[in-house]
ZADO-1210 file (C-alpha; in nm, 4 decimals, padded with zeros to 6 digits):
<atoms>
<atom x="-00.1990" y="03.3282" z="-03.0204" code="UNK" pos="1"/>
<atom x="-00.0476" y="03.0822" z="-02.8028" code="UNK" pos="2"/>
<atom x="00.1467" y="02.8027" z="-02.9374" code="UNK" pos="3"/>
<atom x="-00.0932" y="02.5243" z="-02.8499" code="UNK" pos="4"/>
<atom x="-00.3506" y="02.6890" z="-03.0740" code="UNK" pos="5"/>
<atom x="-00.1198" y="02.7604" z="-03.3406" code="UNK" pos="6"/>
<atom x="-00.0395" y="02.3970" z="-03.3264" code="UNK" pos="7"/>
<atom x="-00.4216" y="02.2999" z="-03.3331" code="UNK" pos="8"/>
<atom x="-00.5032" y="02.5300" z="-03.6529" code="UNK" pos="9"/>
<atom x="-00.2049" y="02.4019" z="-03.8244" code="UNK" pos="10"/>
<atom x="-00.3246" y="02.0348" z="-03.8115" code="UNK" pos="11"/>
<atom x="-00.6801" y="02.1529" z="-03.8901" code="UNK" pos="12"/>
<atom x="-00.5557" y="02.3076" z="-04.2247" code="UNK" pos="13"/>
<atom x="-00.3229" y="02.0101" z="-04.3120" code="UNK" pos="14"/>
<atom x="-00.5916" y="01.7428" z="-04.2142" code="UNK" pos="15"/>
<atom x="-00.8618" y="01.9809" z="-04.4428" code="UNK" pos="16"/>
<atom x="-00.5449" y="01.9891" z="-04.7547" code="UNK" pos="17"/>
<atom x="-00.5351" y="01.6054" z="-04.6951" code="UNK" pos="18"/>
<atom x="-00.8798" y="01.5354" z="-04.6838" code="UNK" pos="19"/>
<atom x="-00.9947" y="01.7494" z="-04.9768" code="UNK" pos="20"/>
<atom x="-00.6912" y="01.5980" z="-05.2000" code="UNK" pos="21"/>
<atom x="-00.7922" y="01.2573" z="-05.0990" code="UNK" pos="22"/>
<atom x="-01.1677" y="01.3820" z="-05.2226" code="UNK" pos="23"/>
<atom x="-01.0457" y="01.4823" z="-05.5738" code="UNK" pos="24"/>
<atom x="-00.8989" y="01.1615" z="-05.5920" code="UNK" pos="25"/>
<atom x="-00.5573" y="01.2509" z="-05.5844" code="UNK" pos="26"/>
<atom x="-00.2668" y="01.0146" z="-05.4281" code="UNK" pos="27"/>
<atom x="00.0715" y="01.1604" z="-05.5522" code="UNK" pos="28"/>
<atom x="00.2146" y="01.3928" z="-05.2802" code="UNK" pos="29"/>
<atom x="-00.0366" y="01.2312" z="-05.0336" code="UNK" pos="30"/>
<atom x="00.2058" y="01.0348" z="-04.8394" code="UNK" pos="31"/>
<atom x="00.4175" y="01.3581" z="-04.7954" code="UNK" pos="32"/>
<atom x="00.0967" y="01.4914" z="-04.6626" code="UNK" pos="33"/>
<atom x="00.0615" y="01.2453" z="-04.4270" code="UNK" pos="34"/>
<atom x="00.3492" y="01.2518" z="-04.2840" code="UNK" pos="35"/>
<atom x="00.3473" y="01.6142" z="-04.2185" code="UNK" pos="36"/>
<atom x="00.0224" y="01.5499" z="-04.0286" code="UNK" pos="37"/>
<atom x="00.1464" y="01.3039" z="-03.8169" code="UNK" pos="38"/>
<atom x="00.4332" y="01.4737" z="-03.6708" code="UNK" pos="39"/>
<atom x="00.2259" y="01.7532" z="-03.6585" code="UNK" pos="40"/>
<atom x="-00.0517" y="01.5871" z="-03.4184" code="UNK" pos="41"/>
<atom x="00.2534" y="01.4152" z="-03.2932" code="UNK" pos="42"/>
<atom x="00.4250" y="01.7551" z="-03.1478" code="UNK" pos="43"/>
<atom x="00.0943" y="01.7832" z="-03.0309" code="UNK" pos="44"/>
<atom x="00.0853" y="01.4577" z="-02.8141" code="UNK" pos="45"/>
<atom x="-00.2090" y="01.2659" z="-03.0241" code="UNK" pos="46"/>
<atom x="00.0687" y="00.9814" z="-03.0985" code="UNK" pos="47"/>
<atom x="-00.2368" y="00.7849" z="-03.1703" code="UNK" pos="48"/>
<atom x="-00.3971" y="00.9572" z="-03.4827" code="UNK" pos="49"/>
<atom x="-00.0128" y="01.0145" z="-03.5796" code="UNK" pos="50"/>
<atom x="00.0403" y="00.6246" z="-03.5687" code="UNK" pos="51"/>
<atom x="-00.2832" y="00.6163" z="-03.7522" code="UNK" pos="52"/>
<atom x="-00.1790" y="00.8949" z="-04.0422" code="UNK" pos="53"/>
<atom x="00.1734" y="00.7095" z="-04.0790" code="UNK" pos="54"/>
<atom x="00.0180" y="00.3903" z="-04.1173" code="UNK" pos="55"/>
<atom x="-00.1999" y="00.5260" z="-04.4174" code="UNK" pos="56"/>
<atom x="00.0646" y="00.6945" z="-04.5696" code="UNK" pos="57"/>
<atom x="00.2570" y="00.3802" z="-04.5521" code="UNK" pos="58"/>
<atom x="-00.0182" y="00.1867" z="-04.7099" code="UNK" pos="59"/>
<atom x="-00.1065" y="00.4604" z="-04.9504" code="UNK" pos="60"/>
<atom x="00.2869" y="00.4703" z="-05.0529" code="UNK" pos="61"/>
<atom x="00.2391" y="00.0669" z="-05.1485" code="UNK" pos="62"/>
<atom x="-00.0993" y="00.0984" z="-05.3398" code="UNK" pos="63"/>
<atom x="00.0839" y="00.3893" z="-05.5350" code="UNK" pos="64"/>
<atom x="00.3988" y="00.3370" z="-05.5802" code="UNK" pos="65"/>
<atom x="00.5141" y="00.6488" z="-05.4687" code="UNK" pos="66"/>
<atom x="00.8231" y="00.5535" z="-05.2312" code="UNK" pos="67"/>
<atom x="00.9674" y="00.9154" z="-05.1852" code="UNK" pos="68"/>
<atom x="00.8670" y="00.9475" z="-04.8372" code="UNK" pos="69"/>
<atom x="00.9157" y="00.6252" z="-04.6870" code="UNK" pos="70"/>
<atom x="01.1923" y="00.7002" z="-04.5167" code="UNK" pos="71"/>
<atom x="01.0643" y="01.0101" z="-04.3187" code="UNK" pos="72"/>
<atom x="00.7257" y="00.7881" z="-04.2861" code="UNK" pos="73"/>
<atom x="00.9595" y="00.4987" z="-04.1152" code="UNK" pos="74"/>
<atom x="01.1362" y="00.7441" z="-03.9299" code="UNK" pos="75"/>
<atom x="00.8108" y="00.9184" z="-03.7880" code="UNK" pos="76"/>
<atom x="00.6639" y="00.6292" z="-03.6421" code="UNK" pos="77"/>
<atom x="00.9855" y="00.5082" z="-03.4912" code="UNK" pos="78"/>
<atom x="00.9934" y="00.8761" z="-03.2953" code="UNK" pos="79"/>
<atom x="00.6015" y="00.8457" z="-03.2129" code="UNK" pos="80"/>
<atom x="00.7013" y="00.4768" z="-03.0853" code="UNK" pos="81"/>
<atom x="00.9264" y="00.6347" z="-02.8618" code="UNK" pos="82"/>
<atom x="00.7235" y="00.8701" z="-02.7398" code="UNK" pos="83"/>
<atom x="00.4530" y="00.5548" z="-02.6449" code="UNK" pos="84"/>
<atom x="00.8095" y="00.3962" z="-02.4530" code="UNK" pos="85"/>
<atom x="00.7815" y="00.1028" z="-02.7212" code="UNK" pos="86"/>
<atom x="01.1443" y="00.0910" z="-02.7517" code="UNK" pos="87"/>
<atom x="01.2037" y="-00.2052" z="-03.0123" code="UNK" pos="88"/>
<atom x="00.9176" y="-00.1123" z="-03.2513" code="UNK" pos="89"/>
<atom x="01.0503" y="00.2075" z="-03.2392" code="UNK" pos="90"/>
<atom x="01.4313" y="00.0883" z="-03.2969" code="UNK" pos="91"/>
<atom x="01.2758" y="-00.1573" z="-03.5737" code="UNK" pos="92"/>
<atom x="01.1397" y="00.1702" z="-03.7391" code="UNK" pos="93"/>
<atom x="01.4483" y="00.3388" z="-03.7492" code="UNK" pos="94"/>
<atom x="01.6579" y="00.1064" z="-03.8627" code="UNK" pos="95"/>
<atom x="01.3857" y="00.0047" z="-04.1449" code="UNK" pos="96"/>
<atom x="01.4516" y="00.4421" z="-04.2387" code="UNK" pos="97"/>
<atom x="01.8309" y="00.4090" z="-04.2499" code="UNK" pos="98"/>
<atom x="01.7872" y="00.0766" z="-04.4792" code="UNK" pos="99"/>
<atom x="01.5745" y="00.2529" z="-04.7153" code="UNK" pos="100"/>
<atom x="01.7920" y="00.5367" z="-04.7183" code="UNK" pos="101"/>
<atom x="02.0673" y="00.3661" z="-04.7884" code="UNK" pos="102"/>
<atom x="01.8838" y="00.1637" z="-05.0477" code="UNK" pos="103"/>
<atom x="01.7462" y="00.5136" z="-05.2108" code="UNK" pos="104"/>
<atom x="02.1161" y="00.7141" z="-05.1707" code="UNK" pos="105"/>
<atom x="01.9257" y="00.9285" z="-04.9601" code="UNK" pos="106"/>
<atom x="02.1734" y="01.0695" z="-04.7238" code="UNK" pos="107"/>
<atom x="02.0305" y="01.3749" z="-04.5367" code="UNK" pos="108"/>
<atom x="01.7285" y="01.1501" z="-04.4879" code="UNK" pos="109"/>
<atom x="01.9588" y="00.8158" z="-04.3690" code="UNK" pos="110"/>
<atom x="02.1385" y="01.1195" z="-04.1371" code="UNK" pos="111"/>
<atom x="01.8061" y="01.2139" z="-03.9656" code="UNK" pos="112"/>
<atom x="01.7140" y="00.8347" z="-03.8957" code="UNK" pos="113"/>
<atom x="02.0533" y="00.7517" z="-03.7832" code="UNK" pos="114"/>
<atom x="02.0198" y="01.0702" z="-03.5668" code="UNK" pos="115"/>
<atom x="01.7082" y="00.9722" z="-03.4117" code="UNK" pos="116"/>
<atom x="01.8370" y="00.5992" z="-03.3140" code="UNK" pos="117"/>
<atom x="02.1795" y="00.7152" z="-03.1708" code="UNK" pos="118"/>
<atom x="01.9582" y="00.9528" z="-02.9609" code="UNK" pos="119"/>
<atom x="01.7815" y="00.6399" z="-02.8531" code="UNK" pos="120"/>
<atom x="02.1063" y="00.4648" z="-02.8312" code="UNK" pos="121"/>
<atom x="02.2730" y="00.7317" z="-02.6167" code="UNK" pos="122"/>
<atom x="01.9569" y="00.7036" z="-02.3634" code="UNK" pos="123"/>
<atom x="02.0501" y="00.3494" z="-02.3275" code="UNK" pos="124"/>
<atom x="02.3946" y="00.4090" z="-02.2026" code="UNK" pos="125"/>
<atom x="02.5360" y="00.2438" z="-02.5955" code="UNK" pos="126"/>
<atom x="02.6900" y="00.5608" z="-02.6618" code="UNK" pos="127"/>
<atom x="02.9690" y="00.3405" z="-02.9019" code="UNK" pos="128"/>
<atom x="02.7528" y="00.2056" z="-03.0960" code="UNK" pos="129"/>
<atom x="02.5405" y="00.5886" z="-03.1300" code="UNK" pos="130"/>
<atom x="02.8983" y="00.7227" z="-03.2037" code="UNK" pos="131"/>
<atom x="02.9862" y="00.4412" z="-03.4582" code="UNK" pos="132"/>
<atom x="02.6761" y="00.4586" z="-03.6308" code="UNK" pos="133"/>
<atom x="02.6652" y="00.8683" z="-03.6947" code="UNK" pos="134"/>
<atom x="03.0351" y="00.8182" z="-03.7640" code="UNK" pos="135"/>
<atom x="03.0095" y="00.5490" z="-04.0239" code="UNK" pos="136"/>
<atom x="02.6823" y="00.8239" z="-04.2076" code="UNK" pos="137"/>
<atom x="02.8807" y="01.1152" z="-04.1795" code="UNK" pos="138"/>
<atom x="03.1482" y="00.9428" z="-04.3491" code="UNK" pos="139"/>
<atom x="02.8908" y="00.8650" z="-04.6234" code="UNK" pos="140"/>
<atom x="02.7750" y="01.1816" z="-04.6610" code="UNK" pos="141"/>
<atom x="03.0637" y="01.3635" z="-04.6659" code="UNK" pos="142"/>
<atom x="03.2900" y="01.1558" z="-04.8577" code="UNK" pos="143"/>
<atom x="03.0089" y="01.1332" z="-05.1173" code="UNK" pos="144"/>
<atom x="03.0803" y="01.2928" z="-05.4851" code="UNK" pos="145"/>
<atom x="02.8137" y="01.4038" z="-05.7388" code="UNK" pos="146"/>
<atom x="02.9223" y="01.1739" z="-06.0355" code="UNK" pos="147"/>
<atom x="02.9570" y="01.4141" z="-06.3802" code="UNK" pos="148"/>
<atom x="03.0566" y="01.4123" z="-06.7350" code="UNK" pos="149"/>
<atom x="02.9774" y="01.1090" z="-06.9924" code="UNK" pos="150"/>
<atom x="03.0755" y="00.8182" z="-06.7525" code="UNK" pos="151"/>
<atom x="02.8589" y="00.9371" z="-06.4929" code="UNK" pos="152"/>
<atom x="02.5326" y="00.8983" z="-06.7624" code="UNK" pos="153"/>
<atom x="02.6589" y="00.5894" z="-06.9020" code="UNK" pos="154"/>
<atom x="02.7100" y="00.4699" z="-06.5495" code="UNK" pos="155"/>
<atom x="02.3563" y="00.6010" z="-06.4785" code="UNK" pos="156"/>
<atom x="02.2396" y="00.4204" z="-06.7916" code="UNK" pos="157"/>
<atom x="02.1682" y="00.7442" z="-06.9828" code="UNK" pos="158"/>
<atom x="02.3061" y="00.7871" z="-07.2636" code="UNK" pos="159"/>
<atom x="02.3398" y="01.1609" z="-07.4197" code="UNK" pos="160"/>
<atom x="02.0669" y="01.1816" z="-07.6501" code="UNK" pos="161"/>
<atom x="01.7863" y="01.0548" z="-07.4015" code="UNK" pos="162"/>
<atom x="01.9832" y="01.2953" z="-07.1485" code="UNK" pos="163"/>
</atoms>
């Protein structure tokens, strides 16, 4: 099977998972869902129905609630924006994926965004400012501590009984 039609039959079994969660009525997970569609049909070269997959899972993530995957959504359609050589919606995207990341202490996901726009950065000849800015995540990430014992929780605002 050649990779093209392994490609095609992947989307066609993640659009039918989509569509028949969507049909029981289901939302959680669906953003996820998506998002794994779009860069699916994206790797594919239909940057159209991904822009069109992101944008629901965006607005399905707002009517829901369900924030988990914003960051990968944001990040997706700054990489399909690219790919359509619109450079500052695309940059917008990215650096609306490293804010949310930061905002959600997301750090392999802020990583992958900030990846993405020094890529773009490095294109452009800025390869400072893509240096400084994977310099100043890595830093985050590995400097970066799992907090433990009782201040952690009380930090957290759990206290030991509810933990």
């Amino acid at each position: 099977m050649s990779d093209k039609v392994a490609v095609e039959e992947a989307i066609a079994r993640i659009r039918e998972g989509v569509t028949n969660w969507t049909q029981l009525g289901r939302t959680i997970f669906l953003p996820y869902g998506l998002a794994f569609l779009a860069e699916g049909l994206a790797r594919h070269g239909d940057r159209a129905a991904a822009l069109a997959a992101l944008r629901e899972g965006l607005e399905t993530a707002c009517a829901t609630g369900e924030h988990g995957w914003d960051v990968e959504l944001h990040r997706l359609t700054g990489t399909v924006l690219l790919a359509e050589n619109k450079l500052d919606e695309g940059q917008a995207s990215l650096q609306q994926a490293i804010r949310i990341a930061q905002a959600q202490h997301a750090k392999s996901l802020e990583l992958r965004a900030a990846r993405d726009l020094a890529r773009l950065w490095g294109e452009q000849g800025r390869r400072a400012d893509a240096r400084d800015l994977l310099q100043l995540v890595h830093r985050g990430v590995r400097h970066r501590r799992p907090e433990r014992g009782k201040g952690a929780a009380r930090r957290a605002g759990v206290s030991r009984s509810s933990a």
